[in-house]
C-alpha positions, 0 to 999 in steps of 0.5 A: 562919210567914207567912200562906202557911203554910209552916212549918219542918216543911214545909220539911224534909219537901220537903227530905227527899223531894228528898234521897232522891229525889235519892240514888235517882236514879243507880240509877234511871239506872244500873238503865233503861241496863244493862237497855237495854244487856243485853237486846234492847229496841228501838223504843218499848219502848227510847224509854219505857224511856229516858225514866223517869229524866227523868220521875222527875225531873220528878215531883221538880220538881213535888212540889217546885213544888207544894209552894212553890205550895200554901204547904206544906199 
């Protein structure tokens, strides 16, 4: 343990999350285009809808960036 205060229990818990979250993800994705496929979305409903999975993985890199910054606390 270095004076940041990373320990090996924090490690494996981002590793976790960054595991599941990545293992979700093609259902997400899957999930957003078959419903903008099959259904009659257009316009802004059509852009948001678009736009989850990338907010998903962005609020995996900031978990993950917000972690390495606070030192795991």
């Amino acid at each position: 343990m270095d004076s940041r205060g990373i320990t090996v229990a924090g490690i494996i818990m981002i590793m976790v999350v960054l595991l599941i979250g990545i293992a979700v993800y093609p259902t997400i994705y899957k999930t957003v285009k078959d419903t903008v496929i099959t259904e009659n979305i257009t316009g802004a409903q059509k852009t948001l809808l678009e736009l989850t999975p990338l907010m998903f993985v962005v609020g995996l890199l900031l978990a993950a960036v917000a972690w390495a910054t606070k030192g795991g606390k």
